[in-house]
VMD Tcl script that builds the backbone (N, CA, C; Angstrom):
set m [mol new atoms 438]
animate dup $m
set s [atomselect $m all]
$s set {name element resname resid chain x y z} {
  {N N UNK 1 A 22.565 -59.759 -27.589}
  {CA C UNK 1 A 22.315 -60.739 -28.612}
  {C C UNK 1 A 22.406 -60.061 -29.972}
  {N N UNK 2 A 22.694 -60.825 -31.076}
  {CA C UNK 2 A 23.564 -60.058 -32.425}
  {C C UNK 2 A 22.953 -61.327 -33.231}
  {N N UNK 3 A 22.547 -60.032 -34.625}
  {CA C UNK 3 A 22.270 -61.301 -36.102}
  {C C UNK 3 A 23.594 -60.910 -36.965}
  {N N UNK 4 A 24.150 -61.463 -37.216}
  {CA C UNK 4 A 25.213 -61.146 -38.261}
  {C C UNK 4 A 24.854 -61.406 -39.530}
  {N N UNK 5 A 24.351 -60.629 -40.320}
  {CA C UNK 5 A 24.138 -60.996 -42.199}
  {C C UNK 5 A 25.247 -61.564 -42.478}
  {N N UNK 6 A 25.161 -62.642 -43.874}
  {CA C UNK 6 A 25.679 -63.515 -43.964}
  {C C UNK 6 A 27.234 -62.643 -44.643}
  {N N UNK 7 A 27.277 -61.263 -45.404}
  {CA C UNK 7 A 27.953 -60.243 -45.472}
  {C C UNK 7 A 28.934 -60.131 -44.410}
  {N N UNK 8 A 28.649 -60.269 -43.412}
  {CA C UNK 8 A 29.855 -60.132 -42.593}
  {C C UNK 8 A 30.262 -61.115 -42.297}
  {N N UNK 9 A 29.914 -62.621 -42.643}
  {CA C UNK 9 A 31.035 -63.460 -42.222}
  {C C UNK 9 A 31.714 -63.901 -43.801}
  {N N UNK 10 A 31.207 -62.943 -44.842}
  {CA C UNK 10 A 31.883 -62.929 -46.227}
  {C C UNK 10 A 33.232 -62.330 -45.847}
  {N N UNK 11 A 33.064 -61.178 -45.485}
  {CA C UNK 11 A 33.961 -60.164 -45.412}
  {C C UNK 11 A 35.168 -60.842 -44.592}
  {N N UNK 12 A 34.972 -61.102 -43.552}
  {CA C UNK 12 A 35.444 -62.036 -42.417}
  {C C UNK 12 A 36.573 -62.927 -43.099}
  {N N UNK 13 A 35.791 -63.646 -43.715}
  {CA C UNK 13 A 36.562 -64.985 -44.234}
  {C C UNK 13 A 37.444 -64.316 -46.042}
  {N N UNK 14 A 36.949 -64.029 -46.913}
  {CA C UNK 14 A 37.436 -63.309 -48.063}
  {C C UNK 14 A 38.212 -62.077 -47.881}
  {N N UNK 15 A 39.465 -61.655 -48.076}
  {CA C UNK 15 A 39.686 -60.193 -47.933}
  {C C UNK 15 A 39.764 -59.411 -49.285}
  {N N UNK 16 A 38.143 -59.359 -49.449}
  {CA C UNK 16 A 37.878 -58.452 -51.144}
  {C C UNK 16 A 38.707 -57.377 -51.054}
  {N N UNK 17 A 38.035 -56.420 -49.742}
  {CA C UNK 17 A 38.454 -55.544 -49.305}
  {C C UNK 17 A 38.963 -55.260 -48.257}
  {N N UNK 18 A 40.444 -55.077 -47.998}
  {CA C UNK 18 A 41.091 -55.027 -46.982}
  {C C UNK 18 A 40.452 -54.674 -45.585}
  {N N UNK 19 A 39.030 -52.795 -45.860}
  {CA C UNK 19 A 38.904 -52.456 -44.760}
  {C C UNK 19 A 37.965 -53.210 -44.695}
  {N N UNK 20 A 37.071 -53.292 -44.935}
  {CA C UNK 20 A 35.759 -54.525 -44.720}
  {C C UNK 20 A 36.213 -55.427 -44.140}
  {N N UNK 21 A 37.167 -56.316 -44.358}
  {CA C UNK 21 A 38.064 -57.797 -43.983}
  {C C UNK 21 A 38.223 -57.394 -42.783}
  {N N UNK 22 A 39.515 -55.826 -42.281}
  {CA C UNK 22 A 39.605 -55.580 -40.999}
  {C C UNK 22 A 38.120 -55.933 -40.032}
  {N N UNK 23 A 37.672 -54.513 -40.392}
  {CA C UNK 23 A 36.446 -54.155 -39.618}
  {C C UNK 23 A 35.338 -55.639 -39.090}
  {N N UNK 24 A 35.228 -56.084 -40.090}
  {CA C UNK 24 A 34.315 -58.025 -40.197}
  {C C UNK 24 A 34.972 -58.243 -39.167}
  {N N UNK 25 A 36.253 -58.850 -39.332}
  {CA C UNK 25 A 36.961 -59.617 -38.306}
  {C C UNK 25 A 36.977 -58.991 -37.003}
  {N N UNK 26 A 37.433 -57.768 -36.746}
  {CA C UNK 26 A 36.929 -57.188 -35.628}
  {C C UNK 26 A 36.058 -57.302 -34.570}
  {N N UNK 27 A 34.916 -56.783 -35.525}
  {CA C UNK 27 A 33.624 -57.805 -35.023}
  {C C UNK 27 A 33.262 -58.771 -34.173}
  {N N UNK 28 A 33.677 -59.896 -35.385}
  {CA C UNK 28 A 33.640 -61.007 -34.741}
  {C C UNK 28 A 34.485 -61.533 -33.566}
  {N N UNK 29 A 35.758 -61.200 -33.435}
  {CA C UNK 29 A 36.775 -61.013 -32.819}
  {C C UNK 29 A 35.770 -60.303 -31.108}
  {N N UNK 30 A 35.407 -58.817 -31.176}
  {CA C UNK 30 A 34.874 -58.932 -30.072}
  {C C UNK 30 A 33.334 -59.564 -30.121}
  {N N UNK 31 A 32.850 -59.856 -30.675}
  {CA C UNK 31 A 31.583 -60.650 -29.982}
  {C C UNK 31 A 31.620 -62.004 -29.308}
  {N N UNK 32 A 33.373 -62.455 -29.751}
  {CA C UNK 32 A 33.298 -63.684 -29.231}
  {C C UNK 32 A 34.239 -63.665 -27.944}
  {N N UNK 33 A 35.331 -62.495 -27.914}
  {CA C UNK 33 A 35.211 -62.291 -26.948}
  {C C UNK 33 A 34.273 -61.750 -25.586}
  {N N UNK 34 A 33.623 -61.323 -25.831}
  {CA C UNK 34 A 32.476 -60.530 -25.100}
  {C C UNK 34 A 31.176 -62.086 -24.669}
  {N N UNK 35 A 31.298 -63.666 -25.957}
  {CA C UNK 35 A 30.382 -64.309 -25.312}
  {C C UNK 35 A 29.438 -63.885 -25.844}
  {N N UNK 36 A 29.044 -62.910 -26.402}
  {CA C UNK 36 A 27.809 -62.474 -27.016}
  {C C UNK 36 A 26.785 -63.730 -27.987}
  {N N UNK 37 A 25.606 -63.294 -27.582}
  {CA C UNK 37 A 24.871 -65.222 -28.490}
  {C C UNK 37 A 24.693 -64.662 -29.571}
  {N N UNK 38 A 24.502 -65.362 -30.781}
  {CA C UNK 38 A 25.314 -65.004 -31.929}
  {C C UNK 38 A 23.517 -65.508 -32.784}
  {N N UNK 39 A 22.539 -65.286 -32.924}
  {CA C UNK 39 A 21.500 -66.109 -33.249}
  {C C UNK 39 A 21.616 -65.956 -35.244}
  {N N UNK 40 A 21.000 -66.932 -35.911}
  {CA C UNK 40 A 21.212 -66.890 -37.588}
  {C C UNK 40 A 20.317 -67.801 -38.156}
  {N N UNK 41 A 19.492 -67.304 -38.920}
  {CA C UNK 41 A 18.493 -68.183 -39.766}
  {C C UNK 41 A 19.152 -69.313 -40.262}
  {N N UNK 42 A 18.353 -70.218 -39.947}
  {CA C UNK 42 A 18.829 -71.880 -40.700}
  {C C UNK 42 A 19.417 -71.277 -42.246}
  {N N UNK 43 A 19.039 -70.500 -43.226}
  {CA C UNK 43 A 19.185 -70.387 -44.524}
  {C C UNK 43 A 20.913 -69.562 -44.244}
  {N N UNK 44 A 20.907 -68.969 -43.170}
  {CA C UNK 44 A 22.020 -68.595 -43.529}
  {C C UNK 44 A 23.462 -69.799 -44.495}
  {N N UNK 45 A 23.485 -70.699 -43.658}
  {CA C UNK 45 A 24.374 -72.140 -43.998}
  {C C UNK 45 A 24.285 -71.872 -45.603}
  {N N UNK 46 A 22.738 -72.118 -46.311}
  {CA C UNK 46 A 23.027 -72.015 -47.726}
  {C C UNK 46 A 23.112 -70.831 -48.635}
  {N N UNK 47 A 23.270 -69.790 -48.297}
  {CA C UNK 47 A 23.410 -68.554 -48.788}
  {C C UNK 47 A 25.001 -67.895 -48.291}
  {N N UNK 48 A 25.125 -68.614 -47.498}
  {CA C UNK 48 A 27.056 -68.380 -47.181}
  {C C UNK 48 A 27.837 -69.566 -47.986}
  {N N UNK 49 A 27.434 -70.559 -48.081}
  {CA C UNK 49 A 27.839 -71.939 -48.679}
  {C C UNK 49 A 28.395 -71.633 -50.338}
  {N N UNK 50 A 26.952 -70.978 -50.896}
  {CA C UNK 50 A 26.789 -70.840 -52.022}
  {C C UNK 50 A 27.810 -69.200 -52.167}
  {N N UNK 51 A 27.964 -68.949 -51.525}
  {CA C UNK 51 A 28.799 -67.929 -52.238}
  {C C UNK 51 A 30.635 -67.732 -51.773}
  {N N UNK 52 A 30.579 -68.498 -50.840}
  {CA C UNK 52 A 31.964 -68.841 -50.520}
  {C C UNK 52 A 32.539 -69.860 -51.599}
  {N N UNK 53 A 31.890 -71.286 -51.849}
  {CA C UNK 53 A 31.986 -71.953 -52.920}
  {C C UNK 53 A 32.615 -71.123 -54.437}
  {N N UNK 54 A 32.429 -70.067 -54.549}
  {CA C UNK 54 A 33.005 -69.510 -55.460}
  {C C UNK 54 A 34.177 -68.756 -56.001}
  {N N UNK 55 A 34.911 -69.241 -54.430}
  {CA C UNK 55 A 35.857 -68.169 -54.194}
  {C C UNK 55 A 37.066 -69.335 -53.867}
  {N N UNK 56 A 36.763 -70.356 -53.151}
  {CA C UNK 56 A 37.407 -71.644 -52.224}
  {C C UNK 56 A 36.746 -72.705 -52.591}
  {N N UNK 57 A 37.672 -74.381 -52.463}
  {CA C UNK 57 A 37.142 -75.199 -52.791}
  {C C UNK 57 A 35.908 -75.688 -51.669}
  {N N UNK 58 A 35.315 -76.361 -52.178}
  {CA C UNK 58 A 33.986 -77.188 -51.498}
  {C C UNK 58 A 34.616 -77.582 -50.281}
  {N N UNK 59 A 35.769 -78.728 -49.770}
  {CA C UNK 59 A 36.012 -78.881 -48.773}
  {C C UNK 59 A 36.487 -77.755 -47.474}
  {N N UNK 60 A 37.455 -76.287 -48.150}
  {CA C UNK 60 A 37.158 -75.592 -47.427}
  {C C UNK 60 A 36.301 -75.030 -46.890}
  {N N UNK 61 A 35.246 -74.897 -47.640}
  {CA C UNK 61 A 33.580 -74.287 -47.545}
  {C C UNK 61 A 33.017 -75.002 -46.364}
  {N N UNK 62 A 33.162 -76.244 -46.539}
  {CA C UNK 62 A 32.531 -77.503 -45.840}
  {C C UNK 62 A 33.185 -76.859 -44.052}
  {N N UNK 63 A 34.549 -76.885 -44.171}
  {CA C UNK 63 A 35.063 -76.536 -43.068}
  {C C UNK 63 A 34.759 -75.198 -41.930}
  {N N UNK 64 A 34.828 -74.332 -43.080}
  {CA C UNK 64 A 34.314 -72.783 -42.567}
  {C C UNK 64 A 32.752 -72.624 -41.999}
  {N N UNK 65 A 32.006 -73.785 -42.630}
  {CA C UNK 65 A 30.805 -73.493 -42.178}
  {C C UNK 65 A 30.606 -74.135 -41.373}
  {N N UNK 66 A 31.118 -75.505 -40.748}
  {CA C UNK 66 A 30.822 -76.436 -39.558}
  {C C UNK 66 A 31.547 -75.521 -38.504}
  {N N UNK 67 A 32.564 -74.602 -38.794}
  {CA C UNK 67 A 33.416 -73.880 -37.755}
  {C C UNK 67 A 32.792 -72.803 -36.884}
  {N N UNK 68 A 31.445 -72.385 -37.841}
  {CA C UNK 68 A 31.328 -71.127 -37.815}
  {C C UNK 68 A 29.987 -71.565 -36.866}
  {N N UNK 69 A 29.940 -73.230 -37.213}
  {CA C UNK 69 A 28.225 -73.567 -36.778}
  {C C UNK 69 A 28.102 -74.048 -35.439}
  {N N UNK 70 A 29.726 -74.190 -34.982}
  {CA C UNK 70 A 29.978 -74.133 -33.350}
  {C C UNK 70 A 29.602 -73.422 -32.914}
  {N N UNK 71 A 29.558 -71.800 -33.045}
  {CA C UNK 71 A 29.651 -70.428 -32.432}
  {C C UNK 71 A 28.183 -69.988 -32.891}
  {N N UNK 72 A 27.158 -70.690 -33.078}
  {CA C UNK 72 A 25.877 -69.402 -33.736}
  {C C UNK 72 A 24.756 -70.154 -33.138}
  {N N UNK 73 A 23.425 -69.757 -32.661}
  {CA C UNK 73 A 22.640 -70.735 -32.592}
  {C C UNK 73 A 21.698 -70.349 -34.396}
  {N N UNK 74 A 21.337 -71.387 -34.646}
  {CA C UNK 74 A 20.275 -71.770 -35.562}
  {C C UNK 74 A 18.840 -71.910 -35.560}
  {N N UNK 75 A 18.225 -70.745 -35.949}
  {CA C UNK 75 A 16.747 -70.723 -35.687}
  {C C UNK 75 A 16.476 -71.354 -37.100}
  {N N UNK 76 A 15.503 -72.159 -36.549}
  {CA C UNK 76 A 14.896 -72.931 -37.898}
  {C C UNK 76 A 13.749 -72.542 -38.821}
  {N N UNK 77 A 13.473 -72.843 -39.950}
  {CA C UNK 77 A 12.892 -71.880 -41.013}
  {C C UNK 77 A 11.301 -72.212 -40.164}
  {N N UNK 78 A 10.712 -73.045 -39.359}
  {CA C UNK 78 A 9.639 -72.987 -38.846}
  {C C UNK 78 A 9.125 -72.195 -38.093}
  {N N UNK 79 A 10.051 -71.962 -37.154}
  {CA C UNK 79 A 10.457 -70.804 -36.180}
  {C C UNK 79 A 10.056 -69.281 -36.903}
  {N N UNK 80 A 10.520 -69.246 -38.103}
  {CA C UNK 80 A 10.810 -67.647 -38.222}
  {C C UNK 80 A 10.019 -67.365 -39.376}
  {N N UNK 81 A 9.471 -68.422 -40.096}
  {CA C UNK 81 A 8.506 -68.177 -41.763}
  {C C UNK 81 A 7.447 -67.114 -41.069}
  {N N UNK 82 A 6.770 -67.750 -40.002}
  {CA C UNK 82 A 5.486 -66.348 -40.184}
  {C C UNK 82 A 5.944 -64.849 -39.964}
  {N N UNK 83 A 6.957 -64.422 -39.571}
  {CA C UNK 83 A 7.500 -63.686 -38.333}
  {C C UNK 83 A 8.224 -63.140 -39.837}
  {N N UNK 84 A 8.794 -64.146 -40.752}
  {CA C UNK 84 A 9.531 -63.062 -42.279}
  {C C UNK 84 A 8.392 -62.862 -42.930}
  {N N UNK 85 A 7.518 -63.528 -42.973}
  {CA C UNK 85 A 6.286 -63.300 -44.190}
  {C C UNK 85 A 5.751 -61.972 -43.637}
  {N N UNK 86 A 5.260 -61.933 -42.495}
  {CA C UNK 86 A 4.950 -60.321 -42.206}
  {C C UNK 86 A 6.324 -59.116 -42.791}
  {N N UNK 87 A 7.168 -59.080 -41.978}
  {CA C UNK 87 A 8.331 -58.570 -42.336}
  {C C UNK 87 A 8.366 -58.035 -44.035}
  {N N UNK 88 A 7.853 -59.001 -44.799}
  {CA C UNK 88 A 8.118 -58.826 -45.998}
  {C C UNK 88 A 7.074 -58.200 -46.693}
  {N N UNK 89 A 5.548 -58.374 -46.177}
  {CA C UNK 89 A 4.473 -57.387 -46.496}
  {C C UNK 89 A 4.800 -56.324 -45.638}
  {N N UNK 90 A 5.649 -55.677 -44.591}
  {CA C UNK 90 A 5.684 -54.567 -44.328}
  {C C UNK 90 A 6.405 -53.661 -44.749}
  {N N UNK 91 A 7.745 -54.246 -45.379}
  {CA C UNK 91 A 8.736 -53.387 -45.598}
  {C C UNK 91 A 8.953 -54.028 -47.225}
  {N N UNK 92 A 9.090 -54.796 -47.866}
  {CA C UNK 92 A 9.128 -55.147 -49.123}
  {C C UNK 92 A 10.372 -55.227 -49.295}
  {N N UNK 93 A 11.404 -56.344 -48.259}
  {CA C UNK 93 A 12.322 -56.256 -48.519}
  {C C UNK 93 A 12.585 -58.086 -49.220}
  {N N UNK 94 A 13.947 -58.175 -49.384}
  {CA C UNK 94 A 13.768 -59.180 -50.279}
  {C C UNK 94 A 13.815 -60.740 -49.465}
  {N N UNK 95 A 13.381 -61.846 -50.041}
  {CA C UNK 95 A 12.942 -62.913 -49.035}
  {C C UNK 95 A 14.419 -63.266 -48.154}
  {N N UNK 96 A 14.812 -63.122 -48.756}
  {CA C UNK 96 A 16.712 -63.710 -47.862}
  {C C UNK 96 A 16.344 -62.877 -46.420}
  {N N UNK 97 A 16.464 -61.688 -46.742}
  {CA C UNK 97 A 17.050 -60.226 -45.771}
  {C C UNK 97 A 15.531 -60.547 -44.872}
  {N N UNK 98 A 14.464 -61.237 -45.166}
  {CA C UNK 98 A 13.316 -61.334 -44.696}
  {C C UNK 98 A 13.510 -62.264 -43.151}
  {N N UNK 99 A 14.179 -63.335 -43.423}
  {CA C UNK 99 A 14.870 -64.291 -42.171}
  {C C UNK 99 A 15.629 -63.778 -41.702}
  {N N UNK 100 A 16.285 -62.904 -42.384}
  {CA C UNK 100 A 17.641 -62.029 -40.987}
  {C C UNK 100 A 16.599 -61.321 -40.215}
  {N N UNK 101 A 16.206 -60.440 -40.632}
  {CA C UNK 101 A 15.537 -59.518 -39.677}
  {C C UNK 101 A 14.454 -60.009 -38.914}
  {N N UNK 102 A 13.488 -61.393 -39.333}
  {CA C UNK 102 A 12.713 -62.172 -38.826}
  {C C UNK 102 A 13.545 -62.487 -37.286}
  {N N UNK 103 A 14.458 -63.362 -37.417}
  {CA C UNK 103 A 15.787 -63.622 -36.547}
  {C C UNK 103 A 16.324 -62.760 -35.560}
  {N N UNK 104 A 16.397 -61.857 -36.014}
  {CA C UNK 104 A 16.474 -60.381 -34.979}
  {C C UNK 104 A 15.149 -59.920 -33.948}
  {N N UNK 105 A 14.276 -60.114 -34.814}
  {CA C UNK 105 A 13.155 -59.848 -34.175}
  {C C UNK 105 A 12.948 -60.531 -33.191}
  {N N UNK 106 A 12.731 -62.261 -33.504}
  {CA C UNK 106 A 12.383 -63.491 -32.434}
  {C C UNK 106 A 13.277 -62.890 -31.022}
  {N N UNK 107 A 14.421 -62.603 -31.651}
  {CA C UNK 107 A 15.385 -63.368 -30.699}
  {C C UNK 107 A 15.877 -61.941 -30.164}
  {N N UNK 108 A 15.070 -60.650 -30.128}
  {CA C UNK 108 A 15.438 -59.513 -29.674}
  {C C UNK 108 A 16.906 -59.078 -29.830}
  {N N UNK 109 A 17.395 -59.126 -30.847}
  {CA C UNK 109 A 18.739 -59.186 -30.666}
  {C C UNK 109 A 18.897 -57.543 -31.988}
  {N N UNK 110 A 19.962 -57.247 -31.944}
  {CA C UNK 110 A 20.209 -56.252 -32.712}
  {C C UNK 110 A 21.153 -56.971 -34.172}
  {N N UNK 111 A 20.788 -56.509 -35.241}
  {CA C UNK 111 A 20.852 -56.959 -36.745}
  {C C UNK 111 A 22.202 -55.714 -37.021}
  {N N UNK 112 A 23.358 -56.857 -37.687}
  {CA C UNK 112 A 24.574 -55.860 -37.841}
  {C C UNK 112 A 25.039 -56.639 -39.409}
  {N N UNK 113 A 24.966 -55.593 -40.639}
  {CA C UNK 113 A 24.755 -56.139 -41.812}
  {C C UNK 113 A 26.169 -54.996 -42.738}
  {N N UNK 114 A 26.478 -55.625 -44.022}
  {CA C UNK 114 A 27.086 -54.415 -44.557}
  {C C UNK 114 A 26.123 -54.381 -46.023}
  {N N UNK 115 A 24.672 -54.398 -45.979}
  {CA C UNK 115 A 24.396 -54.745 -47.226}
  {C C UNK 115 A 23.165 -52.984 -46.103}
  {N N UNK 116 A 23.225 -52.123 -47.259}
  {CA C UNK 116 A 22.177 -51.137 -46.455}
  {C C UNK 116 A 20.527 -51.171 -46.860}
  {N N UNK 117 A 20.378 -52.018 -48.125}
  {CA C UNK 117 A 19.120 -51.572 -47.741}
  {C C UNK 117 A 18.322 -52.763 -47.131}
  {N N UNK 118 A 19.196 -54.149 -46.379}
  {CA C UNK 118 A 18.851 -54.688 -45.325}
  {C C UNK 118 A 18.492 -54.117 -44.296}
  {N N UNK 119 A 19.819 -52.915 -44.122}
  {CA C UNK 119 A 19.588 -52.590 -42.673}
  {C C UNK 119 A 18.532 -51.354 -42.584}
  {N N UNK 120 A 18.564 -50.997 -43.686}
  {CA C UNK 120 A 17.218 -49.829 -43.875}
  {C C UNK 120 A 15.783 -50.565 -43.955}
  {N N UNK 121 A 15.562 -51.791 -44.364}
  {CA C UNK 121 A 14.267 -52.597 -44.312}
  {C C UNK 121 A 14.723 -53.266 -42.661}
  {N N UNK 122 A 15.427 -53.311 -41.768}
  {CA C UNK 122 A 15.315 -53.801 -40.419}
  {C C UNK 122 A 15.157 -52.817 -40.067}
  {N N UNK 123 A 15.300 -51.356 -40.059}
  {CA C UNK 123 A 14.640 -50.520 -39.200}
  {C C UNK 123 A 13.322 -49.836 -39.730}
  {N N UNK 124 A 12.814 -50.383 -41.012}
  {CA C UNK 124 A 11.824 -50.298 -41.654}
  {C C UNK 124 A 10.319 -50.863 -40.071}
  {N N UNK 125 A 11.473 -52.476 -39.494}
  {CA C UNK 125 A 10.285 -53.464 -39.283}
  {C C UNK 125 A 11.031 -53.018 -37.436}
  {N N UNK 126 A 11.294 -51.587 -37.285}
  {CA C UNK 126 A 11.296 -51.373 -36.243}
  {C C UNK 126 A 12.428 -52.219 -35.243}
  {N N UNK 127 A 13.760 -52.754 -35.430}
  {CA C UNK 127 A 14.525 -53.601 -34.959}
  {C C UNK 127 A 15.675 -52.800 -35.502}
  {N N UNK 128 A 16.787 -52.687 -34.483}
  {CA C UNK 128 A 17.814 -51.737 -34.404}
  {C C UNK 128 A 18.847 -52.691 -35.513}
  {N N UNK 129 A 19.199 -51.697 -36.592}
  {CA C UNK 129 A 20.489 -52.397 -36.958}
  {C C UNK 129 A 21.671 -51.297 -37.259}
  {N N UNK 130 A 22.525 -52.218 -37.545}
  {CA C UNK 130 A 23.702 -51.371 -38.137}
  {C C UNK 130 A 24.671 -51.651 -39.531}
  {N N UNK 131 A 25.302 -50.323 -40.350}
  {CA C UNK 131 A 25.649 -50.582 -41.088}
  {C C UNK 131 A 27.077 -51.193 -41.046}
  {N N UNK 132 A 27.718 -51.985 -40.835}
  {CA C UNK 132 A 28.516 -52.151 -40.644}
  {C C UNK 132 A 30.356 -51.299 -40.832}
  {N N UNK 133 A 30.356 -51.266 -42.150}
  {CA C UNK 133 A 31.173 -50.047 -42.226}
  {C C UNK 133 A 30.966 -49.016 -42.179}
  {N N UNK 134 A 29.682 -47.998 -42.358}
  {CA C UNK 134 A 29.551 -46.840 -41.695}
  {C C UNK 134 A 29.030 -46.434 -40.133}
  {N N UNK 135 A 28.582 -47.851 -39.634}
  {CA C UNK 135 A 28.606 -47.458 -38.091}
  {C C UNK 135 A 29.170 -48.457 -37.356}
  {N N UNK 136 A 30.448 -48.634 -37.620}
  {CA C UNK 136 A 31.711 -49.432 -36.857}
  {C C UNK 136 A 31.793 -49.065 -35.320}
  {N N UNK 137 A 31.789 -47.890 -35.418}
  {CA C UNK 137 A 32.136 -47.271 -34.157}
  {C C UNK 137 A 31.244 -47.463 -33.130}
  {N N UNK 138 A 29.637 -46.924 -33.431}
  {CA C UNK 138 A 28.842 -47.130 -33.030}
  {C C UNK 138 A 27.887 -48.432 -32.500}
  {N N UNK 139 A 28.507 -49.446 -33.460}
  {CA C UNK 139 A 28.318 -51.023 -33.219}
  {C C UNK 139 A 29.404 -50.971 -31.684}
  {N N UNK 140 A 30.176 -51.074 -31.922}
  {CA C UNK 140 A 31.337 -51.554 -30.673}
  {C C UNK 140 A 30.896 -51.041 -29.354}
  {N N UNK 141 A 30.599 -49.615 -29.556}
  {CA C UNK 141 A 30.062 -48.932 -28.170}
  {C C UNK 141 A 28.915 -49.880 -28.079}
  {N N UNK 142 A 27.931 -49.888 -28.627}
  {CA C UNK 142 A 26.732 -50.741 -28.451}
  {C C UNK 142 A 27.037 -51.948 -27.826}
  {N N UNK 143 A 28.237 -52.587 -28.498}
  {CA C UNK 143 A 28.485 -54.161 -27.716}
  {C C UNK 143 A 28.614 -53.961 -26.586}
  {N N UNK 144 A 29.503 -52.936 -26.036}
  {CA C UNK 144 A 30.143 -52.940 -25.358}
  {C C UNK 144 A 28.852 -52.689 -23.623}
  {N N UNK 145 A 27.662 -52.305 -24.114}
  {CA C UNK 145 A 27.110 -52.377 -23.142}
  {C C UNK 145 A 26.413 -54.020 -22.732}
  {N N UNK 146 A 26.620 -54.939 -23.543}
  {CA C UNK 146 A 26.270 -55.891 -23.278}
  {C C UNK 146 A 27.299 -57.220 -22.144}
}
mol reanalyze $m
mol bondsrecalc $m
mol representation Tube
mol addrep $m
């Protein structure tokens, strides 16, 4: 089971940066081959929304995110508020990155981000993550035992 920060389905969909774009897609590419459950804070929708919107029109936005909302389950902000509010008195990370790693936690799943000091406040709150472009390699082997 896998949290994807909302960073990697930026990368994914935008090619800022070519290797990021690769590597994202990759990713996603095997987790969906592999079937892997894909779990993501309800907030993700508006924190990917809002920043894709800036890049592509609204109706593509509209599209990418109903596409993306086939493939993920959605934990709801009820679900995961007490579970980030701790999270966030332990590690002092910021309220967004507070529901990813909340999300990871619930749902035992491992947190795979390209933003680091997410993934340094998820192993702050004791929940395995990865950096995405500096542990590419190490993500895949990891999938790969699942």
């Amino acid at each position: 089971m896998i949290v994807l920060d909302t960073s990697i389905f930026i990368d994914a969909i935008i090619p800022f940066n070519m290797e990021r774009h690769s590597i994202a897609s990759k990713l996603l590419s095997i987790v969906s081959e592999q079937g892997l459950n894909i779990y993501e804070p309800q907030i993700l929708t508006i924190e990917l929304s809002g920043v894709l919107v800036r890049y592509k029109p609204r109706d593509i936005v509209e599209k990418h995110i109903n596409e993306i909302l086939r493939y993920i389950n959605i934990i709801d902000y009820d679900e995961l508020h007490g579970i980030a509010y701790e999270i966030a008195l332990t590690t002092g990370c910021r309220a967004i990155d507070s529901f990813f790693i909340a999300c990871a936690k619930k749902t035992e799943s491992i947190l795979v981000s390209n933003d680091k000091t997410q993934v340094r406040n998820t192993k702050k709150a004791n929940i395995k993550a990865y950096h995405l472009i500096e542990d590419h390699k190490d993500i895949l082997k990891e999938l790969h035992k699942f």
